[in-house]
C-alpha positions in Angstrom: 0.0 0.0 0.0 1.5 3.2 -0.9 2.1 5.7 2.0 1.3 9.2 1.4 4.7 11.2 3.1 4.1 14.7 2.7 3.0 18.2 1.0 5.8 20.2 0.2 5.3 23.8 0.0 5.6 24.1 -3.8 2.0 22.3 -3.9 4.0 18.9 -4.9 3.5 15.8 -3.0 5.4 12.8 -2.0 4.2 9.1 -2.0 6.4 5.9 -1.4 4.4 3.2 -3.4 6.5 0.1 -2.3 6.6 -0.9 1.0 7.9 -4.8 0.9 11.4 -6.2 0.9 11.7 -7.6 -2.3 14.7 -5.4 -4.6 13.4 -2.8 -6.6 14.7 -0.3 -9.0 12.8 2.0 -11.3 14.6 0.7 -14.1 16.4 4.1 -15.1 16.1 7.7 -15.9 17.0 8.5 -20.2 12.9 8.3 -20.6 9.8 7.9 -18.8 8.9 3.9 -18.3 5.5 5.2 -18.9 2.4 4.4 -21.2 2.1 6.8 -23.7 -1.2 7.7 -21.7 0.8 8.1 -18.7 -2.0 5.6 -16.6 1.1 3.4 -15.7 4.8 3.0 -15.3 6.7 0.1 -14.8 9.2 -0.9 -12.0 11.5 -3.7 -11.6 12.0 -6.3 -8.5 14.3 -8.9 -8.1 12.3 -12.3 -7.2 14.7 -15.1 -5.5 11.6 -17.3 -5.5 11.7 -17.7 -9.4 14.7 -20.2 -11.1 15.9 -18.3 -13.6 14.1 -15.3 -14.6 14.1 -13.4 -11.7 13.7 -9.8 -12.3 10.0 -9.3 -12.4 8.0 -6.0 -14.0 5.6 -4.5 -12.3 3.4 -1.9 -13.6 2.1 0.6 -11.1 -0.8 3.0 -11.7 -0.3 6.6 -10.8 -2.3 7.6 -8.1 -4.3 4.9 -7.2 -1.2 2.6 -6.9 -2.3 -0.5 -8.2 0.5 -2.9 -9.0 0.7 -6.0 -11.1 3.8 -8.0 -12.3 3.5 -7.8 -16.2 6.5 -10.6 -16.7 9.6 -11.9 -15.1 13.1 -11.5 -17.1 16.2 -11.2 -16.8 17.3 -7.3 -16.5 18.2 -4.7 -19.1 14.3 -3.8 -20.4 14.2 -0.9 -22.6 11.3 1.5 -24.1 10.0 3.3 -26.3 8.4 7.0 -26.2 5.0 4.8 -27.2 4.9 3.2 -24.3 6.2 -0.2 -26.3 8.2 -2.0 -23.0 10.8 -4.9 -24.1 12.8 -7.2 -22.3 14.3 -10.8 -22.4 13.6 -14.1 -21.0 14.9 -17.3 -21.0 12.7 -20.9 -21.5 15.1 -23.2 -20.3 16.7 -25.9 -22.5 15.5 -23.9 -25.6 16.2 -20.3 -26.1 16.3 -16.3 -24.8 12.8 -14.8 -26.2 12.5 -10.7 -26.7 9.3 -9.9 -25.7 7.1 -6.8 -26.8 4.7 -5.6 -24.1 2.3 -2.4 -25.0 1.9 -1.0 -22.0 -1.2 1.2 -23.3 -3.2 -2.2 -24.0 -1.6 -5.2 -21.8 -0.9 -7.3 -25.1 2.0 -9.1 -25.1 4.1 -11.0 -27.9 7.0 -12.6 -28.5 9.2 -10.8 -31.2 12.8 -12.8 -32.0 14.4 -15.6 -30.5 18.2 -15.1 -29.3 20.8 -18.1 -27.7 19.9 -19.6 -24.4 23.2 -18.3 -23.2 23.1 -15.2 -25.1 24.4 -12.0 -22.9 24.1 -8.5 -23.9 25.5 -5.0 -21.9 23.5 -2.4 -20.7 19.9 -1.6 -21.7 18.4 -2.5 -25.0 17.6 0.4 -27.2 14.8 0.0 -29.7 14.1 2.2 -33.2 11.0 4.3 -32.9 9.5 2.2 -35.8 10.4 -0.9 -33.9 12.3 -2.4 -37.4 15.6 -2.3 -35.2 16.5 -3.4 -31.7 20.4 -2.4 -30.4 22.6 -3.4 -27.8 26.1 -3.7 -26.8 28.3 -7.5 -26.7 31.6 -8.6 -25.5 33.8 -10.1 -28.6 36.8 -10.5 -26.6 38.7 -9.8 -23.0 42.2 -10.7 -24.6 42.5 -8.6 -27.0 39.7 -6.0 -25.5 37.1 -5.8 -27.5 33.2 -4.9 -28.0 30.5 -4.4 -30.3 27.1 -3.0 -31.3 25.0 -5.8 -32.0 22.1 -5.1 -33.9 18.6 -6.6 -34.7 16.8 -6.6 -37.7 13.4 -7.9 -36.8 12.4 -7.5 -40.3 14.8 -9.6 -42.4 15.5 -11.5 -39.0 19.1 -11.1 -38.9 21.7 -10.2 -36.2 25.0 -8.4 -37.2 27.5 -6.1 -35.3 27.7 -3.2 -37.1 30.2 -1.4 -35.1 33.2 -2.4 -32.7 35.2 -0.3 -30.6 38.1 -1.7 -27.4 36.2 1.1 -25.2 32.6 0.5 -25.4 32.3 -1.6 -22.6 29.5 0.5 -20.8 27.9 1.3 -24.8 24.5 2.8 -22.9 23.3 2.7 -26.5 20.0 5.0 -27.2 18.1 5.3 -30.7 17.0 8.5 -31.4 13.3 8.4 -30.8 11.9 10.3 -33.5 13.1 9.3 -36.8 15.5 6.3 -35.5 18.6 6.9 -37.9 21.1 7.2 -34.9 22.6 5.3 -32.1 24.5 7.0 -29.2 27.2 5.4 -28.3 28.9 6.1 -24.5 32.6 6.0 -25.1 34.7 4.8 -22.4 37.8 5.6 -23.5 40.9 4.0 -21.8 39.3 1.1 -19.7 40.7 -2.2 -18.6 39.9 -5.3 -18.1 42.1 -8.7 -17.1 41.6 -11.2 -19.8 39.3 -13.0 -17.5 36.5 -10.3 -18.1 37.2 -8.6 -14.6 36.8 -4.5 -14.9 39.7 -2.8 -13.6 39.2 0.8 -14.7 35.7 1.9 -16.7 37.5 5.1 -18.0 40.9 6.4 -18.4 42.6 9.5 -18.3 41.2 10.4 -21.7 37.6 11.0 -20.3 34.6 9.7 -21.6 32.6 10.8 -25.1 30.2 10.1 -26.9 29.8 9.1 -30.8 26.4 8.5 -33.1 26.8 5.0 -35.5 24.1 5.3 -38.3 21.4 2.5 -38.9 22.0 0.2 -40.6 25.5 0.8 -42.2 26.9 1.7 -39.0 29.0 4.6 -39.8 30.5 6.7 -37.1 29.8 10.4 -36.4 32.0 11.8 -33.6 30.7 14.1 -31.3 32.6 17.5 -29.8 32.6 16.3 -26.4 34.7 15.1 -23.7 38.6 16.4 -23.7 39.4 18.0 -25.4 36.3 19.7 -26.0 34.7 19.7 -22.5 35.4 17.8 -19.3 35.0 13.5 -19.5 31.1 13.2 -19.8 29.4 11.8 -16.7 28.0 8.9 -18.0 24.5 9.8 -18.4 22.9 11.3 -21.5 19.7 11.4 -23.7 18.4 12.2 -26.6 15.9 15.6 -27.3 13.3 14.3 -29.1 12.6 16.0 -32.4 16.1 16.8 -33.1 19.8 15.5 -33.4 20.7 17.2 -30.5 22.3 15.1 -26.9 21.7 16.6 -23.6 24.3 15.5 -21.2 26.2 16.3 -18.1 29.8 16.8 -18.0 32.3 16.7 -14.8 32.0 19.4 -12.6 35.2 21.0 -13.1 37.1 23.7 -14.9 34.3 26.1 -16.5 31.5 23.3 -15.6 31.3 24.0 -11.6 28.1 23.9 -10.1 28.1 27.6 -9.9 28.1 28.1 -13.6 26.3 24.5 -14.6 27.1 21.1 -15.8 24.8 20.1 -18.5 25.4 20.6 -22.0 23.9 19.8 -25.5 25.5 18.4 -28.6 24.7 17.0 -32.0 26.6 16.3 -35.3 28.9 19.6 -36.2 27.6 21.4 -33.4 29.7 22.5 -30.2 29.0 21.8 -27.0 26.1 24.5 -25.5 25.8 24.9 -21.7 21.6 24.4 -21.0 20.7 27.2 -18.5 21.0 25.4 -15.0 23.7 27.0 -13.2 23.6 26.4 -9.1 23.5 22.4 -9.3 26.2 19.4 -9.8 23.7 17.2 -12.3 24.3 13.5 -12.9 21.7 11.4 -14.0 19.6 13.0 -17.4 16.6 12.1 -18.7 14.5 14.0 -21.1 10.6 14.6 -21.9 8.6 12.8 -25.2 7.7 16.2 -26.0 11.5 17.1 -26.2 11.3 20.5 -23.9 11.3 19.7 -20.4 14.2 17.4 -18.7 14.7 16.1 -15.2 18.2 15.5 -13.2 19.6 15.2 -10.1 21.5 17.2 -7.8 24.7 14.8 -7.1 25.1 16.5 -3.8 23.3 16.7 -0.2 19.4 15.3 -0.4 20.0 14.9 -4.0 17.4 17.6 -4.9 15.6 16.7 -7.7 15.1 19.3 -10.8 13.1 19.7 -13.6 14.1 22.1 -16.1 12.9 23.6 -19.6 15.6 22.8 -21.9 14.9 26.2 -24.3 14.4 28.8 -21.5 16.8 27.5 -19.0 14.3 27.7 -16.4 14.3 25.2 -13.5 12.6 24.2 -10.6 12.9 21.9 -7.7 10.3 19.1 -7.5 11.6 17.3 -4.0 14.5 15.4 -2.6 15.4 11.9 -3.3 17.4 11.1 0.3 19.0 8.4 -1.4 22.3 7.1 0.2 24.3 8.0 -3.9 25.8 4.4 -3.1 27.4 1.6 -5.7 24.2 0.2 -6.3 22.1 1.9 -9.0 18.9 2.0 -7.2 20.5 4.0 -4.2 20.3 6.9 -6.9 17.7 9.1 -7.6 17.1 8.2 -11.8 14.1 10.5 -11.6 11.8 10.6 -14.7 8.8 12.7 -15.4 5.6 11.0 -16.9 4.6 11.9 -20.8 1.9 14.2 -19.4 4.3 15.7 -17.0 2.2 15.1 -13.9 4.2 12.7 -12.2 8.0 12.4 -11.2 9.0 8.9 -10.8 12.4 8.1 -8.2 14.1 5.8 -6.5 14.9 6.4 -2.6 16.8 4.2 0.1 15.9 7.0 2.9 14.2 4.1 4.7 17.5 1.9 4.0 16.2 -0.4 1.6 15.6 1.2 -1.8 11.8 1.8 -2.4 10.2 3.3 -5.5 8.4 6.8 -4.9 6.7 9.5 -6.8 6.0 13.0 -6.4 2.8 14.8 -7.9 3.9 18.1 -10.5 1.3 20.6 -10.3 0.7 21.8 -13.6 1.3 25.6 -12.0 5.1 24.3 -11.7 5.5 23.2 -15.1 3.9 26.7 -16.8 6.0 28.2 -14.7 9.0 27.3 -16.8 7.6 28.9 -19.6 
């Protein structure tokens, strides 16, 4: 039963929807795991009573809190700005299946078959047209070396259509709106023994970011990370509706909280500071609409800010209180719905990491105008 915690004086208020002591995460931050008619998002738990697939998805509906586990997988779901929800399962002694589940309508299907023992890296990133489905794989520890794998669920077929020794952590993202470009996260100068173990994710070099077009897989560098800007945070996403990255950078140099952290980018284009000096950003995530975007504040409570990416405008919705720990869902990854309404977080302020969400009054979002 969710647990209604407070009203904050901006009008906004704070519920904690999970109560139980099951493992939960809500999932990440790039886009809102929301239907398109922003009834539901979805949440993930980690089951120990199930064999094999044991991270389940839960769909949750906003404000009356109703919860139902929609399937069980095996981590790194992805989504669509449709409200199109995929992730991977395995039926033993047989295969991996990629499932498609609309979260507007409940219907569920299974979409291509992949190797029992197949293993991807990071989140699966799917085209807005749903032809292609992306995602990062190991080809080798010794020599280092890893690939974009991609999906044709058209013709069927699976090739890698770009390889790179640094894109170990590939976070790879289709842009939403016309689906001709993958973002790539660049890790440049990590290590690993030639047993797979991770000894550095990034080297002195910093970290970028480049675009590989679909389906040829030709690479577009982007004018970020030294020695363009400081070594990129690790979290960026697309603006919908144009070729254009938002991103935060290192908090250093000419990028200190007191002159702002977040940036955008595209192909050609230099590096543009986004109006939101006063904070230390981290996790990104952007609006369907492609104007409004939500971070947090890597410092403190973790103050968690919406802004208007063409007027610079912010404001602050609420405080996550989460303990900024190794584990992802010890961090705030807050997301606004499609109908910007409701801001979706994690928090561990009661210890165990518990999925919350705070109401937007529509007052807060005109105001950033």
């Amino acid at each position: 039963m969710a647990i209604h915690l407070a009203e904050r004086s901006n009008g906004v208020n704070l519920y904690q929807v999970t109560t139980d002591k099951l493992e939960k995460s809500n999932i990440y931050c790039e886009l809102p795991y929301c239907s398109a008619d922003s009834r539901v998002f979805v949440y993930q738990q980690q089951n120990p009573n199930n064999d094999i697939n044991r991270t389940e998805y839960v769909t949750c509906e906003f404000g009356t809190w109703k919860t139902e586990v929609i399937g069980c997988g095996l981590g790194g779901p992805g989504i669509t700005h449709k409200g199109i929800f995929f992730y991977r399962r395995v039926v033993p002694n047989k295969c991996q299946e990629l499932v498609r589940y609309d979260l507007n309508t409940g219907e569920e299907k299974v979409i291509f078959e992949l190797p029992e023992d197949f293993q991807s890296r990071g989140l699966g990133t799917m085209s807005p047209n749903e032809r292609y489905y992306a995602y990062g794989v190991t080809i080798s520890y010794d020599p280092k070396m890893f690939g974009i794998e991609l999906i044709d669920l058209e013709k069927g077929t699976r090739d890698i259509i770009n390889t790179d020794p640094d894109i170990c952590n590939p976070h790879t993202q289709f842009e939403p709106t016309h689906g001709e470009y993958i973002m790539v996260q660049h890790n440049r100068g990590c290590e690993f023994k030639p047993d797979g173990t991770r000894t550095k994710l990034v080297g002195d070099e910093g970290a970028t970011e480049y675009l590989i077009h679909v389906p040829d897989g030709e690479v577009t560098r982007l004018q970020v990370g030294p020695p363009h800007t400081p070594g990129i945070t690790g979290h960026e996403a697309w603006i919908a509706g144009t070729h254009e990255i938002l991103m935060s950078v290192r908090a250093v140099d000419d990028y200190l909280p007191e002159k702002g952290n977040l940036i955008k980018v595209g192909p050609n284009k230099a590096p543009e500071r986004v109006g939101a000096p006063g904070y230390r950003f981290n996790h990104v995530g952007t609006s369907p609409c492609g104007k409004y975007y939500f971070c947090d504040d890597w410092r403190g409570a973790s103050k968690l800010i919406v802004g208007n990416i063409q007027t610079g405008k912010t404001a602050e919705i609420c405080e996550a209180h989460t303990s900024m720990g190794q584990s992802q869902n010890t961090h705030g990854h807050p997301y606004l719905s499609p109908d910007l309404k409701w801001l979706v977080f994690n928090s561990d302020r009661t210890v165990r990491p518990q999925i919350h969400v705070a109401s937007v009054p529509e007052a807060l979002i005109e105001s950033l105008s």
